[in-house]
N, C-alpha and C positions, 0 to 999 in steps of 0.2 A: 526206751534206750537212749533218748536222744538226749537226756542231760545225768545219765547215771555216773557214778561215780565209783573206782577203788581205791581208798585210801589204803595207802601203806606207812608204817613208820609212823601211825598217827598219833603217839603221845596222848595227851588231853584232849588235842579235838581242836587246837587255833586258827590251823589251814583246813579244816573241814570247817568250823564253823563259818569261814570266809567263804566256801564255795554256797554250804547251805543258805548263808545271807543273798550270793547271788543268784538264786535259785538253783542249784543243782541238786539233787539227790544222792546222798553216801549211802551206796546199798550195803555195802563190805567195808569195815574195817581190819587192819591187823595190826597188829603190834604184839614183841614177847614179853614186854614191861609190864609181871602180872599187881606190878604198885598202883598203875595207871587205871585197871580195868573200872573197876567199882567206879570212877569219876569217867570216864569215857562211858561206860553204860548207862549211868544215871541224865548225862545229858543230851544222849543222842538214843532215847529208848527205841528207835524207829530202826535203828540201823544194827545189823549182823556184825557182831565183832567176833574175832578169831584172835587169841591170845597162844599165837604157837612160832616159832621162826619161821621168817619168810621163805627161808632154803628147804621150809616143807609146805612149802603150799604149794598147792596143787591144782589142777586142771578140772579135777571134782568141787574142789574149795569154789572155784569161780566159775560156776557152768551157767553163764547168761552173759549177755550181751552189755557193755559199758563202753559209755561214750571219753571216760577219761580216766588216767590214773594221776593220783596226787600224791608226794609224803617227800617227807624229809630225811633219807640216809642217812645212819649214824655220823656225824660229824665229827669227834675225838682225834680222826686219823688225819683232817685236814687243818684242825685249829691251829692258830697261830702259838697258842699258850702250848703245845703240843710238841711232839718229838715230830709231829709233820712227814709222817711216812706215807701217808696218801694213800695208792691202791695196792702196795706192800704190804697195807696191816690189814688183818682180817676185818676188820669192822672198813676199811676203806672197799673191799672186795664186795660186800653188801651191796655197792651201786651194780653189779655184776649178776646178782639177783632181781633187782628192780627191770634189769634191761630185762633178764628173762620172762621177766613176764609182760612186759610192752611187747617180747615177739611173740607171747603165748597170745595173748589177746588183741593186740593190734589195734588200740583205741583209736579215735580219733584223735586226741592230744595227749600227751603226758605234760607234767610240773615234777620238778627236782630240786629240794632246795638247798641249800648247805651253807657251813661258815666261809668271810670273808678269804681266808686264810688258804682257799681250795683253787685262789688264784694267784696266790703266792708264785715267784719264778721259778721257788725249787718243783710245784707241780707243773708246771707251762707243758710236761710231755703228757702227765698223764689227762691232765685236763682234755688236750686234744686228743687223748686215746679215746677216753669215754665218750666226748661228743659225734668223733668220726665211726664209733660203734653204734650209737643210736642212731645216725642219719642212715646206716648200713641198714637197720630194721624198716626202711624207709619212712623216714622226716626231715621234717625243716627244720633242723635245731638250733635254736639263738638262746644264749645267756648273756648275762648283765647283772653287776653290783645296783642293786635298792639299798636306801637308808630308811628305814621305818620312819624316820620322822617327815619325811616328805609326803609320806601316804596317811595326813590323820592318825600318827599314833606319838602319843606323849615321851619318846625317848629315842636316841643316838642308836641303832643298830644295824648294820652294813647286813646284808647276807647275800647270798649269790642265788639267780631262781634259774634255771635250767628249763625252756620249756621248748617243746615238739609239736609239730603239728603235721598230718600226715602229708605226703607229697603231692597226692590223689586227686586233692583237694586246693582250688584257684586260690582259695583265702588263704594271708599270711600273717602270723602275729606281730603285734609291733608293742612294747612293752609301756605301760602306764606313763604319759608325762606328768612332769610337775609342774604346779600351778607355782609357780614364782610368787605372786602377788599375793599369796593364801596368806595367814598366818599359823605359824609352827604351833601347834598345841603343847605346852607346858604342866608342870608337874600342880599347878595349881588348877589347871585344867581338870586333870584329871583325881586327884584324893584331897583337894582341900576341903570338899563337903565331909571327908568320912569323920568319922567319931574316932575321940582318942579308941586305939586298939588296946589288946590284953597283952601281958607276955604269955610266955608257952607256960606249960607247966614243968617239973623239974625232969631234967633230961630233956629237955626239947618236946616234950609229948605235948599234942595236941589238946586243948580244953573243953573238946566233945564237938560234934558236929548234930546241930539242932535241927531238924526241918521245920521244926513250929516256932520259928520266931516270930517276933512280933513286928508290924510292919518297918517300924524305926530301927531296927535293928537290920548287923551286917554278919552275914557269915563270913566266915575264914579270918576276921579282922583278929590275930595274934601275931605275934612276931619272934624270932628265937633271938637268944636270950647266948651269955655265954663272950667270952675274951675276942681280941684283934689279931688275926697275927701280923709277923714281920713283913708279909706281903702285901695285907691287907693296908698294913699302917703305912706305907712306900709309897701312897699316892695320893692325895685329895676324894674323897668319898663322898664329897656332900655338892648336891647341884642346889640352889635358890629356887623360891615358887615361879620366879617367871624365866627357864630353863627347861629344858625338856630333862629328862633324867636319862643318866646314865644307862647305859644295857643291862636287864635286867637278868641275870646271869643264874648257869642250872646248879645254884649253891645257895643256901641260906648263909654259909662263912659269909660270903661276899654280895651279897645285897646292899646295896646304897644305902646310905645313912640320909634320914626324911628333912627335910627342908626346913625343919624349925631349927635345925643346928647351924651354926657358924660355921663358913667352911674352914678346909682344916688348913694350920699354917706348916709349912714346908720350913725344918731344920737343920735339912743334912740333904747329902744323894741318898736320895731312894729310900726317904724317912717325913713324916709328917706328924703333927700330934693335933688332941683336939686341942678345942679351949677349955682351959681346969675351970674359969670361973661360971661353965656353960654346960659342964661334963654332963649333967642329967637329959640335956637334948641331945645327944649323940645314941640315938638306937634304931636299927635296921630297919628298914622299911616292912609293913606286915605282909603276909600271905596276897591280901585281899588289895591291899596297897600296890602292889607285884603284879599282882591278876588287874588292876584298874591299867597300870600302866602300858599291861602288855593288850589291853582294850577289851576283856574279856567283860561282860555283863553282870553286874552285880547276883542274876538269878544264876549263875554258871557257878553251881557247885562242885568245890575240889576235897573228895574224898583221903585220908591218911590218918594214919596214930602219930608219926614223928612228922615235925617240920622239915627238917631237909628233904622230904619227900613231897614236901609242898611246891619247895621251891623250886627242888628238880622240876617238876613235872611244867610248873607254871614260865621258866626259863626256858625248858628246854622247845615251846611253844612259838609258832609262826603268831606274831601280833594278828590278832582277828581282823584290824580293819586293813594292815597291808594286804593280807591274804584276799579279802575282799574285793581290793581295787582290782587286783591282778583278775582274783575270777569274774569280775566285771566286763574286764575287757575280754578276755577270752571270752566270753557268752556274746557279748557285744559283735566282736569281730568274726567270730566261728560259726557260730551255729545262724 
């Protein structure tokens, strides 16, 4: 029991893989994403997943004893890009289910993670509703904005970690610091070894997923294919190899443009273009390009027939090595 794990809300597996890296055990997973299952199962063949709403899990679903619950609550209702309705919109309300089962089961610590946007001043009430709910379950509840790239992972991404730890209990958590002096890992860090990648195939479908490659060989390395739009064009897309990269975002539309291109020159408000005499290096970063950045293992295969289902899944992902630091120090400090 002493280092078991329920993931919730577990997508691909980036904050599970962080806890697994620091020794914990994911006995349970769930998620209702049935796009995700097939790559969630195939990398965590150890571990019990459940592909059903968390508002039907049940007290049978988890009849054993766990030291922690982990996941990510739909984030859509807190984003900044978002109408920002918070715990008004039913996917905000999801956190309302997570608590119910930290009082079902009453870990030792819970983790909650979410976008930066969940601390916005328009939620400043609900923010403090939630937390003063879960100290009500009795915990210690402390949250804090992380930037992935201070934690060892190659790109700019804010997210907010929410974590508990019961009251019961003398030890307190104190959240990861940063090594100032480190050097930030960049985008050459992390895919300047890979091999030029494939585009998709037409319609964005994937060009088959191998398991017998050859050892020189990369899976998932394809990229989708397909126009800019006007939002897309409204900003500069391109970071240089020694840059960390941009957030790696739950949309193949809007994936970064890969570092061999020119950044792009700003014409207007809220308009950019490439460079014409350069146009053939302007194309989105691939799948596998996406999954390096967000730290994920080259053996960490991502299951799909369409790409925006690549990239959803690999976006919508806790960076493996943030996840990591964090469960580091909770095993470190806790147990």
């Amino acid at each position: 029991m002493k280092t078991t794990i329920l993931s919730l809300f577990s997508g691909a597996g980036g904050l599970d893989l962080g806890f697994k890296k620091a020794g914990f055990k994911i006995v349970l997973s769930n998620d209702n994403d049935k796009s995700i299952q097939e790559t969630y199962k195939y990398n965590f063949p150890n571990t019990k997943h459940l592909s059903k709403s968390i508002t039907k899990l049940s007290k049978r679903d988890i009849n054993f004893k766990i030291a922690g619950i982990i996941g990510g609550p739909p984030c859509q209702s807190w984003s900044e890009a978002g109408k920002q309705r918070g715990i008004n919109d039913p996917r905000g309300k999801l956190f309302f289910e997570y608590i119910r089962l930290i009082k079902l089961k009453k870990p030792i610590f819970f983790l909650a993670e979410n976008v930066s946007g969940m601390l916005h001043k328009k939620h400043y009430k609900s923010i403090n509703f939630i937390t003063k709910k879960l100290s009500e379950c009795g915990y210690k509840v402390k949250y804090q904005l992380l930037n992935a790239v201070d934690y060892d992972v190659p790109q700019t991404r804010k997210r907010v970690f929410i974590i508990g730890v019961k009251k019961n209990i003398k030890k307190s958590f104190q959240f990861p610091t940063i090594n100032l002096f480190k050097k930030k890992k960049t985008l050459k860090d992390a895919i300047y070894d890979l091999p030029k990648p494939s585009p998709s195939k037409n319609k964005n479908r994937s060009n088959g997923i191998n398991l017998k490659l050859k050892s020189n060989e990369i899976m998932n390395n394809e990229y989708m294919t397909g126009g800019f739009s006007s939002i897309y064009m409204s900003r500069n897309r391109v970071r240089s190899w020694d840059e960390p990269s941009f957030t790696i975002q739950a949309g193949g539309r809007h994936a970064p443009i890969h570092p061999l291109a020119p950044k792009m020159k700003k014409v207007g408000k809220d308009k950019t273009i490439f460079n014409k005499k350069k146009i053939k290096l302007y194309r989105r970063l691939s799948v596998r390009e996406c999954a390096r950045i967000q730290t994920f293992p080259d053996n960490f295969i991502f299951f799909y027939e369409k790409l925006p289902n690549a990239y959803k899944m690999i976006g919508n992902a806790v960076p493996v090595n943030l996840a990591y630091a964090i469960a580091k120090e909770i095993k470190k400090q806790i147990f």
